[in-house]
C-alpha positions as CSV (number, residue, x, y, z in Angstrom):
1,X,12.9,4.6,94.5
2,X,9.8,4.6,96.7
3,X,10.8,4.3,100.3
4,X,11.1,1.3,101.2
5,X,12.9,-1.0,104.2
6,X,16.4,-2.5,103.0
7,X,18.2,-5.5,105.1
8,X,21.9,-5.7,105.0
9,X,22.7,-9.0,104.8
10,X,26.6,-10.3,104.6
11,X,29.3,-12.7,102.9
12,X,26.3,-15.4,102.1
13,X,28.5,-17.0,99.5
14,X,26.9,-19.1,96.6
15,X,24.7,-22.2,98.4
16,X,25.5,-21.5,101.9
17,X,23.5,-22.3,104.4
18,X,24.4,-19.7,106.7
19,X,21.6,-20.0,109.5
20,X,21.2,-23.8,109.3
21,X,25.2,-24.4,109.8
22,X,26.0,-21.3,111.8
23,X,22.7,-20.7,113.7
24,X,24.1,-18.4,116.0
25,X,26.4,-15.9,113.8
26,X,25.3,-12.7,113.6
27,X,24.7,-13.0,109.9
28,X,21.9,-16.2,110.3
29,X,20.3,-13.0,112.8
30,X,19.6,-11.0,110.1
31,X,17.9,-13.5,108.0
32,X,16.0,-13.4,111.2
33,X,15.3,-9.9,111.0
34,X,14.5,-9.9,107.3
35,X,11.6,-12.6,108.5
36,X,10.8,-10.4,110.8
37,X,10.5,-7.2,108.7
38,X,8.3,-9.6,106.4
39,X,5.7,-10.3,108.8
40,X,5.4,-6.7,109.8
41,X,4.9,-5.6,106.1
42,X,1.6,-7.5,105.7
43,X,0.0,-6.4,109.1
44,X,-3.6,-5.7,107.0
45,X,-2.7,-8.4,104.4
46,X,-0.5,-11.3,106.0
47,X,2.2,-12.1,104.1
48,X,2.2,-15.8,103.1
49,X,4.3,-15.9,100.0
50,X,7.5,-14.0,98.7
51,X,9.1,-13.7,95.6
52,X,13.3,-13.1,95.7
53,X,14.4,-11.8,92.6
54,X,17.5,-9.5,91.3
55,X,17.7,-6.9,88.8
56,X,21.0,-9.3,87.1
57,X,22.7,-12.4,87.8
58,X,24.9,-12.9,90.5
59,X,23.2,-11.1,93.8
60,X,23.1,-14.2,95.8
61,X,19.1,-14.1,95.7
62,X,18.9,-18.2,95.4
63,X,21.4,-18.5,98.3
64,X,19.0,-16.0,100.5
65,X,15.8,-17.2,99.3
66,X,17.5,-20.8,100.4
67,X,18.4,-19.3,103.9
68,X,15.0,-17.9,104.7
69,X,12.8,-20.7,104.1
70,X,15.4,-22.4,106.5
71,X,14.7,-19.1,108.8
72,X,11.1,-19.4,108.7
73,X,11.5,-23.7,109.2
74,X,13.2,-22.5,112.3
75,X,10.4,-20.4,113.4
76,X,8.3,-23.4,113.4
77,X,6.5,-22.1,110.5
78,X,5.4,-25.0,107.5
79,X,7.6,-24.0,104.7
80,X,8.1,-24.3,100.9
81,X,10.6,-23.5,98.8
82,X,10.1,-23.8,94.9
83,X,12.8,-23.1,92.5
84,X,10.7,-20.9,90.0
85,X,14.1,-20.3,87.6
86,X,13.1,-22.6,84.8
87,X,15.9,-21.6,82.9
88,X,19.1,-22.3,85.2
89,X,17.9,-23.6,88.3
90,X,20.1,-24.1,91.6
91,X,18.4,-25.5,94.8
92,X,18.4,-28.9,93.8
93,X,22.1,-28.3,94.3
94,X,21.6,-26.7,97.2
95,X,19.9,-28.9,99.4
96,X,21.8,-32.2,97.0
97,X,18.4,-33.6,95.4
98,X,17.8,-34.7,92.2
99,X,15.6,-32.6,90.4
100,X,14.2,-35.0,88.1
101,X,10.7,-34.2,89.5
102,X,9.7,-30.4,90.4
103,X,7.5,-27.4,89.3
104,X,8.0,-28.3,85.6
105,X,6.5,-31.4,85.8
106,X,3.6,-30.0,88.2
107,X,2.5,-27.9,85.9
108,X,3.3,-29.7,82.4
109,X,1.2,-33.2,83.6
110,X,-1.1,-31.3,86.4
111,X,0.5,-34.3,88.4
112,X,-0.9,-33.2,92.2
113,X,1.5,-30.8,93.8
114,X,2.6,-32.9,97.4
115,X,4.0,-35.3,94.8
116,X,6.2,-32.9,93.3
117,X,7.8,-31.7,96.7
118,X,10.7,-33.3,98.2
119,X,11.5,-33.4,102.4
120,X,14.7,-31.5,103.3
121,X,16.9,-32.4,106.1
122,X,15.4,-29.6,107.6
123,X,11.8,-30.2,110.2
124,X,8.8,-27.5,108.5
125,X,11.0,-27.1,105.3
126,X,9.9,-29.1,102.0
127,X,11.4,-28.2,98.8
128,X,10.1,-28.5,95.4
129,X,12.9,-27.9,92.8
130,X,12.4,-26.6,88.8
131,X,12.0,-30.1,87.7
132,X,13.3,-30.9,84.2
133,X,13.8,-27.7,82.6
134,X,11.2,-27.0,79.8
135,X,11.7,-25.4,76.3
136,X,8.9,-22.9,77.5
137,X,9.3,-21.6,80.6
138,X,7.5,-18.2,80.6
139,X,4.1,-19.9,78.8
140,X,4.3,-22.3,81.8
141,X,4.6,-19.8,84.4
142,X,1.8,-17.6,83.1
143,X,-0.6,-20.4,82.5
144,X,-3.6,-21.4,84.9
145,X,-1.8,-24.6,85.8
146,X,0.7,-22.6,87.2
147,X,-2.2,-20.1,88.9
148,X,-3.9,-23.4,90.4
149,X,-0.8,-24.9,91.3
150,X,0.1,-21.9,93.8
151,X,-3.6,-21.7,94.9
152,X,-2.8,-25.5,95.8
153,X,0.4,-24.9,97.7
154,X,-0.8,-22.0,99.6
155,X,-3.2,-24.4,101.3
156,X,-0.8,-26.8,102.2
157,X,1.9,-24.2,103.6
158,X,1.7,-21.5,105.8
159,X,5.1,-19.4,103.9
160,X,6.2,-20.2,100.2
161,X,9.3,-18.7,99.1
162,X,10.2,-18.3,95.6
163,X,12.6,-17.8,93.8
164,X,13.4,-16.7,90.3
165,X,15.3,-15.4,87.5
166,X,16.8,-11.8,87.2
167,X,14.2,-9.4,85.9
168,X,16.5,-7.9,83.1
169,X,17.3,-11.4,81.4
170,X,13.8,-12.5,81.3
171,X,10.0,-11.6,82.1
172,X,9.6,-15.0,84.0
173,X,9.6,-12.9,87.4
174,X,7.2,-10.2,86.8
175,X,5.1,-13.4,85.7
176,X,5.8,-15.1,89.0
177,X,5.4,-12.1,91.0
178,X,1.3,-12.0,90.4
179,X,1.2,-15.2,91.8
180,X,3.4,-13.7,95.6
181,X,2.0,-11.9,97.8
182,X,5.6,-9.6,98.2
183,X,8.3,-9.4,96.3
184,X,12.4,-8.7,98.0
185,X,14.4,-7.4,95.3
186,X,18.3,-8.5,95.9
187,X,21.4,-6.5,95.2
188,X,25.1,-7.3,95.4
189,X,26.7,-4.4,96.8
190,X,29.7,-5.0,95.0
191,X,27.8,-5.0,91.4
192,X,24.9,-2.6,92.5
193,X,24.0,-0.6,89.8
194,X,20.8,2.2,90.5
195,X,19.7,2.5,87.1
196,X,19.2,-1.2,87.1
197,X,17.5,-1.5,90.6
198,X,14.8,1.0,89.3
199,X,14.9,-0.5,85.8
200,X,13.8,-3.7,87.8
201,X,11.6,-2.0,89.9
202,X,9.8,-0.8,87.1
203,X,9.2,-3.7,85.6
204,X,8.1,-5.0,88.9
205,X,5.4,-2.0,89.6
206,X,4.2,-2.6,85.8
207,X,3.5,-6.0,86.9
208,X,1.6,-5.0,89.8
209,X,4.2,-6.5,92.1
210,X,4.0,-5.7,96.0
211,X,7.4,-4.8,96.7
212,X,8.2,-4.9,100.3
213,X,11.8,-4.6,100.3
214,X,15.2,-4.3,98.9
215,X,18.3,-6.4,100.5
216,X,22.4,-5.0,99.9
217,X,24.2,-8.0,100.0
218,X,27.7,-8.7,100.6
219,X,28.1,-5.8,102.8
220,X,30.8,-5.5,105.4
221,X,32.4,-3.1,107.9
222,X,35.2,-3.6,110.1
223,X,36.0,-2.5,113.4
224,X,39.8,-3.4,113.4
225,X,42.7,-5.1,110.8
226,X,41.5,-8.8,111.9
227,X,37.8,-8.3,113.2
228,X,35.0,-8.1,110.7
229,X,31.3,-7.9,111.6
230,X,28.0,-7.9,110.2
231,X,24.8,-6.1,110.7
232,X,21.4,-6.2,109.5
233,X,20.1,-2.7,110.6
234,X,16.7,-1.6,108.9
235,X,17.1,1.8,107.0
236,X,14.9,3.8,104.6
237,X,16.1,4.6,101.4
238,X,14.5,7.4,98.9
């Protein structure tokens, strides 16, 4: 791989809200790091939307993509989420709202985009979920709707966060990615597999993705039989 920064970021287990419940944990600072290491990346070209994606299923990307928009909401920064997996969607679980409106529905009936979002418990963070889930979803996401849509939102907010479907399932990210201005590629360190990190990263640098950064989730270290902790310590990788 190119070098690039990675976070470290552990135990964020399926839908937990790690830095909203446990603000003070060592684990909600490195979501705070990771927002910081954002920021820095796009010192010439500000970074005001990011993509999380995974090269498979199961890297925890929705939980941390959930977990930074509620870093950045922290921050004082005016924040959206949008769920852009249109195939098997989660934050609506999440954050416990009904998804029957969403980015689906945006796009499908070009009904106005502040309609489609929903408020979050959380002050700076709205949400706007998949909406119903479409037979189509890679013709949506490539469509100008979609391009206007995003044009919209980034007017409205001052950080979108995205989420989306593993690249090796389906194209719907390197789709999405045109429309971010980075891109975090996830990996579980328990399930990390190199050959599919630069398989995904491939398909990402075909896309013309900016890529600017990988995070190794789930990873711990322990400093005695009953004491774990947790790091998020910026490192280069080749």
């Amino acid at each position: 791989m190119n070098r690039k920064k990675m976070n470290k970021i552990e135990n964020t287990t399926p839908r937990s809200m790690v830095v909203a419940n446990q603000p003070h944990a060592t684990v909600s600072e490195q979501f705070r790091i990771l927002r910081t290491n954002i920021t820095y990346s796009g010192v010439d070209h500000p970074i005001r939307s990011v993509l999380f994606t995974s090269a498979i299923a199961g890297a925890g990307k929705s939980t941390i993509a959930a977990n930074m928009a509620v870093a950045y909401a922290q921050a004082g920064v005016k924040t959206l989420l949008v769920d852009g997996d249109l195939r098997r969607p989660t934050t609506h679980y999440t954050f416990e709202v009904p998804n029957r409106k969403g980015l689906s529905k945006a796009i499908i009936d070009h009904v106005p985009p502040e309609d489609m979002v929903t408020k979050t418990e959380f002050d700076k963070l709205d949400l706007m979920t998949s909406g119903p889930i479409p037979p189509n979803p890679s013709e949506l996401l490539a469509s100008k709707s979609m391009e206007a849509l995003m044009n919209a939102l980034a007017i409205n907010y001052e950080m979108v966060i995205i989420d989306s479907p593993p690249l090796l399932s389906v194209t719907d990210s390197q789709l999405l990615c045109k429309q971010a201005d980075g891109v975090v590629l996830i990996t579980d360190v328990e399930n990390n597999d190199r050959n599919e990190l630069l398989e995904a990263k491939d398909l990402l640098d075909k896309a013309g993705a900016n890529i600017i950064g990988v995070v190794l989730n789930n990873r711990e270290e322990r400093r005695g039989p009953n004491e774990a902790y947790y790091y998020a310590e910026p490192v280069t990788e080749s």
